[in-house]
C-alpha positions as CSV (number, residue, x, y, z in Angstrom):
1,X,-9.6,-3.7,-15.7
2,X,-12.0,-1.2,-17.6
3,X,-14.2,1.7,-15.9
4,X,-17.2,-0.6,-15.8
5,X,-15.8,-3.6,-14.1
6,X,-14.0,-2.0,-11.5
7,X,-17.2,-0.2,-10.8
8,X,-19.3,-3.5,-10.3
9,X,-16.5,-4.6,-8.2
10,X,-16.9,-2.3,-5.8
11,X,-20.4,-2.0,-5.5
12,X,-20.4,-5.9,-5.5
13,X,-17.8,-6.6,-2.9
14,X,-19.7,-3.2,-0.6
15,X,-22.8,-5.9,-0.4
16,X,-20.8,-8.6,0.4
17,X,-18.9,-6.7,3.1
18,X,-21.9,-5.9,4.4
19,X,-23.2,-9.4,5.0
20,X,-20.2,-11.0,6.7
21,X,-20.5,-7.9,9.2
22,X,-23.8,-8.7,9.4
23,X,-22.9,-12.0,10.3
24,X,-20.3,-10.8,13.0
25,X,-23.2,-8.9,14.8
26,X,-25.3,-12.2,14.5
27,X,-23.1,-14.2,16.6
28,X,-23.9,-11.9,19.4
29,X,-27.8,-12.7,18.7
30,X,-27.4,-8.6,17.3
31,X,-30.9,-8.1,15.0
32,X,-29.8,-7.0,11.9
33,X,-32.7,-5.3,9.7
34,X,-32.2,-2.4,7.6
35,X,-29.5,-0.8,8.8
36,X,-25.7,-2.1,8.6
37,X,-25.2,-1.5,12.4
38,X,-28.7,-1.5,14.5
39,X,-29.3,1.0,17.0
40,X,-28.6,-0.3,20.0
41,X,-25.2,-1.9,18.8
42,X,-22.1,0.1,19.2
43,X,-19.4,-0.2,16.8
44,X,-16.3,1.1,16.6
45,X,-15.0,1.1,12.6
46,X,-11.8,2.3,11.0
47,X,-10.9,2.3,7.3
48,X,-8.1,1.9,6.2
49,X,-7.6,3.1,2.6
50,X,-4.9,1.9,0.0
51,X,-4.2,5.8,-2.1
52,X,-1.0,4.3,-3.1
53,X,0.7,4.8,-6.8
54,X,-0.2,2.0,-7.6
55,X,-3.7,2.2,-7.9
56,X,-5.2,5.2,-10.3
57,X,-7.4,8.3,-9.0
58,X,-10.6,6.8,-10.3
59,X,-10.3,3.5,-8.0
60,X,-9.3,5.3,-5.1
61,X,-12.5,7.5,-5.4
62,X,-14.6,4.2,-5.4
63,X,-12.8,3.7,-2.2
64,X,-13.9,6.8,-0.7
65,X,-17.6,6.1,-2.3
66,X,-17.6,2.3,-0.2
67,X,-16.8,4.5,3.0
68,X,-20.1,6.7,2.2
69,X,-21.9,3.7,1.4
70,X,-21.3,2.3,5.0
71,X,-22.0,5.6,6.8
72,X,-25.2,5.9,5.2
73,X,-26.4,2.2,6.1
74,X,-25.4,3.0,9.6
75,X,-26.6,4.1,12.9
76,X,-23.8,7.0,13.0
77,X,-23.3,9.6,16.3
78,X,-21.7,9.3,19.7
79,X,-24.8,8.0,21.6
80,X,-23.6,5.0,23.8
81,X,-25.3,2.7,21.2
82,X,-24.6,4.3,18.0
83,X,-21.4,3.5,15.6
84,X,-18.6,5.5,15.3
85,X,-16.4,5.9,12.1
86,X,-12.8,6.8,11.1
87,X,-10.3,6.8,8.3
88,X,-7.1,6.2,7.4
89,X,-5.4,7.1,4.3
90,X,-2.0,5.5,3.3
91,X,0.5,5.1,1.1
92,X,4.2,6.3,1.4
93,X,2.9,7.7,4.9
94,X,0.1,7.1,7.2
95,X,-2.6,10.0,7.4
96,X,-5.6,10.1,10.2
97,X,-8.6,11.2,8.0
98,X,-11.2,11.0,10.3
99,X,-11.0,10.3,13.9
100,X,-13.7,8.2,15.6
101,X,-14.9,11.7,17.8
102,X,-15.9,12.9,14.6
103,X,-19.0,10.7,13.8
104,X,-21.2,13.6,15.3
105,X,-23.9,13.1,12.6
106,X,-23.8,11.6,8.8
107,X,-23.7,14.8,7.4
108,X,-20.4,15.7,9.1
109,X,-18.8,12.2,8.0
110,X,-19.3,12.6,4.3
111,X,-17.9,16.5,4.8
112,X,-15.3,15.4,5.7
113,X,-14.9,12.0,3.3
114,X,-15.3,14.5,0.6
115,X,-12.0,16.3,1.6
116,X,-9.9,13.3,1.4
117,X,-6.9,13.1,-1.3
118,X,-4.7,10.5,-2.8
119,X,-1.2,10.2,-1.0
120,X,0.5,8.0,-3.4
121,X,4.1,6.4,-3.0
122,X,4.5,3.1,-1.8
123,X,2.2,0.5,0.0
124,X,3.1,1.0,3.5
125,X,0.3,-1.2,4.9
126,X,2.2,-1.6,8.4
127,X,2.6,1.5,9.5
128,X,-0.8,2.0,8.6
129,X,-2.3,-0.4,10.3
130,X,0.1,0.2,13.5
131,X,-1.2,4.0,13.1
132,X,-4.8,2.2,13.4
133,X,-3.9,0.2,16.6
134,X,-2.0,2.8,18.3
135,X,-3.7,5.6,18.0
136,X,-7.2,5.4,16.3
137,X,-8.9,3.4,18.8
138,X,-8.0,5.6,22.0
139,X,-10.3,6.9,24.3
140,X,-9.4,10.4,23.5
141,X,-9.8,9.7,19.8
142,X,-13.1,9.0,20.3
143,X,-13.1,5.2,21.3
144,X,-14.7,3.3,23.4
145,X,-13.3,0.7,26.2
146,X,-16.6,-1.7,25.8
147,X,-17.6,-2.1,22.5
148,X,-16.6,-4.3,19.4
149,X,-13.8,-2.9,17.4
150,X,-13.6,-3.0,13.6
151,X,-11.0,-2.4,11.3
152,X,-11.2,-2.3,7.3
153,X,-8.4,-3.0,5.0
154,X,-9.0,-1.8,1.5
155,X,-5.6,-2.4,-0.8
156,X,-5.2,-2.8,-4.3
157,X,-1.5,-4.2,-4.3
158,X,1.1,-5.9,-2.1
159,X,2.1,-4.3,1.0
160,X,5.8,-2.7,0.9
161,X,7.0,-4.8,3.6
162,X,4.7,-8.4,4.0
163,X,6.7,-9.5,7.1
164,X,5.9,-6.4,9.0
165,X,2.3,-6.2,7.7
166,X,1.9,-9.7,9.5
167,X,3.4,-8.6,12.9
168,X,1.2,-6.1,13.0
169,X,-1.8,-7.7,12.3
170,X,-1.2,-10.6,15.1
171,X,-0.8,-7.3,17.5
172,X,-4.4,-6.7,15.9
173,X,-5.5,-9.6,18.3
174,X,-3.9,-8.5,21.5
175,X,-6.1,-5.4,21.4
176,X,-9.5,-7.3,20.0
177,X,-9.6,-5.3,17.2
178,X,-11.2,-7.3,13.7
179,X,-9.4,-6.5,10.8
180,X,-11.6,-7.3,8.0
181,X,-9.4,-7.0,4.0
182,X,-11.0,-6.5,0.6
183,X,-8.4,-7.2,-1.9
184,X,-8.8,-4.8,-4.5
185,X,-8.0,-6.1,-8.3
186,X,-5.3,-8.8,-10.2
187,X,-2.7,-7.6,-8.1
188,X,-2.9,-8.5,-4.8
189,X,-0.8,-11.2,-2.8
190,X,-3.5,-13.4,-1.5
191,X,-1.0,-15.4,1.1
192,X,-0.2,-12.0,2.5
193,X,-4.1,-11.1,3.3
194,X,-4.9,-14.5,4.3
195,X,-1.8,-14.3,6.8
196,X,-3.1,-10.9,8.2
197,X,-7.4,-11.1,8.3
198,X,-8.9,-11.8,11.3
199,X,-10.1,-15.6,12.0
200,X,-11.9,-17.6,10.5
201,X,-10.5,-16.4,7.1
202,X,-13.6,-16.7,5.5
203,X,-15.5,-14.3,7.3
204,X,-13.0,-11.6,7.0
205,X,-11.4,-11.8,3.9
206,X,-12.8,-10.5,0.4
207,X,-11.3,-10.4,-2.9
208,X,-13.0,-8.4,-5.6
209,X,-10.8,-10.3,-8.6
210,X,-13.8,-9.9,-10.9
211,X,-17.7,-9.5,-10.9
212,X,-21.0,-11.2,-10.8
213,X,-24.6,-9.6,-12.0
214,X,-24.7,-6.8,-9.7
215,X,-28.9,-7.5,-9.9
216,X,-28.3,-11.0,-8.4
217,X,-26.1,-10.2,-5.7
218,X,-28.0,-7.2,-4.8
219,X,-31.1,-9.7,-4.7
220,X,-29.2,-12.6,-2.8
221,X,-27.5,-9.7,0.2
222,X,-31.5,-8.9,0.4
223,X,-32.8,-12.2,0.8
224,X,-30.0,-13.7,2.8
225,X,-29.5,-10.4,5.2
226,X,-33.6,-10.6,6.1
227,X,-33.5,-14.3,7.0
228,X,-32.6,-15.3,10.8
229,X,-29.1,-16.2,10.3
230,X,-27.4,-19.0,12.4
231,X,-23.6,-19.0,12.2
232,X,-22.2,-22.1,10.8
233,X,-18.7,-23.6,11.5
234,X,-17.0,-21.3,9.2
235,X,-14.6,-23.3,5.9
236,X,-11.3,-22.0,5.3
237,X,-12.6,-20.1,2.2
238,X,-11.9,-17.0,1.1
239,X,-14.9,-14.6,-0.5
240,X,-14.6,-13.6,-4.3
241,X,-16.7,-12.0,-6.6
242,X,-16.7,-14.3,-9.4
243,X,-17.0,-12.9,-12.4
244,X,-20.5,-12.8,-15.0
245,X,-21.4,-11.6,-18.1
246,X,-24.8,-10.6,-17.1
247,X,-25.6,-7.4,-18.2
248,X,-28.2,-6.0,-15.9
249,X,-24.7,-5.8,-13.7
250,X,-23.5,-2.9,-15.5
């Protein structure tokens, strides 16, 4: 995949993230207008970032660039209605980037987003994920007992060990937490996320394969995002950015 098109892919699939969060908020009759998270509507949100060998420096920085995307479309602080952000970084170990207590301001998120470095090694998704569940969304980490609880997978590869990925995520659902995935590139086992998202699968799971027009999607998140949304019975589909050869996308 060349420089450009894993660009559009990630600024494609950040829009379409966006809405299906949007979406989630909805259900709870949550008025969604120009920010990601309204004020009024706490969140709790962890990410959880693939910096694994096997993707390259440049994607993992587009990571890092889709976690400053969502602060900045957010309501971010420790008010009792405001959103609260973390990170994880993983690959051949699990490292706590950002705790939830740090979501003082904006300002102070992307400080400390800015600091963040590849790992590398293997794709150990579990123990990232159990480093999410066990210890990211306590009290003394910043969390909150009463409020919904959001987790974002970014990987670009297969996880090191499938089987205890999936134990893992059914654990997810014992402690409410939504684990949302964006499948990152060619190279991702798609029974594997589809085993681990959150249900409906639709809703949660995203797979940046390829692109459409940037333009157009930018223009349809707009238009979609500022109509009064009704949740429909959700189809057992999964989310892809098909690909275009538009070029007002580059």
């Amino acid at each position: 995949m060349n420089k450009s098109t894993l660009f559009n892919t990630f600024v494609t699939t950040v829009f379409l993230v966006i809405f299906n969060l949007t979406r989630a908020l909805k259900t709870h009759n949550v008025s969604v207008r120009n920010e990601l998270i309204c004020k009024g509507t706490p969140i709790d949100i962890v990410f959880v970032l693939d910096s694994s060998t096997r993707i390259n420096n440049k994607t993992f920085q587009k990571e890092l660039e889709f976690v400053s995307f969502m602060v900045n479309h957010s309501n971010i602080g420790l008010g009792r209605t405001q959103v609260r952000m973390g990170v994880v970084n993983f690959g051949g170990r699990a490292v706590i980037e950002i705790n939830l207590m740090d979501s003082m301001n904006k300002k102070k998120l992307h400080e400390k987003i800015r600091k963040i470095r590849k790992i590398n090694g293997k794709t150990y998704t579990a123990s990232a994920l159990k480093k999410v569940r066990n210890i990211m969304f306590r009290r003394e980490k910043g969390a909150r007992s009463a409020v919904r609880r959001f987790a974002i997978l970014l990987t670009s590869g297969y996880s090191a060990n499938p089987t205890a990925t999936q134990t893992e995520a059914r654990a997810y659902q014992k402690k409410f937490i939504e684990l949302f995935v964006i499948g990152i590139g060619p190279k991702v086992l798609i029974s594997e996320l589809k085993n681990i998202v959150s249900k409906p699968v639709g809703d949660y799971l995203f797979l940046a394969l390829t692109y459409k027009g940037l333009k157009n999607i930018k223009e349809k998140f707009t238009q979609r995002t500022c109509k009064t949304h009704v949740r429909r019975p959700a189809l057992n589909r999964t989310v892809e950015v098909q690909n275009s050869q538009d070029s007002s996308a580059v």
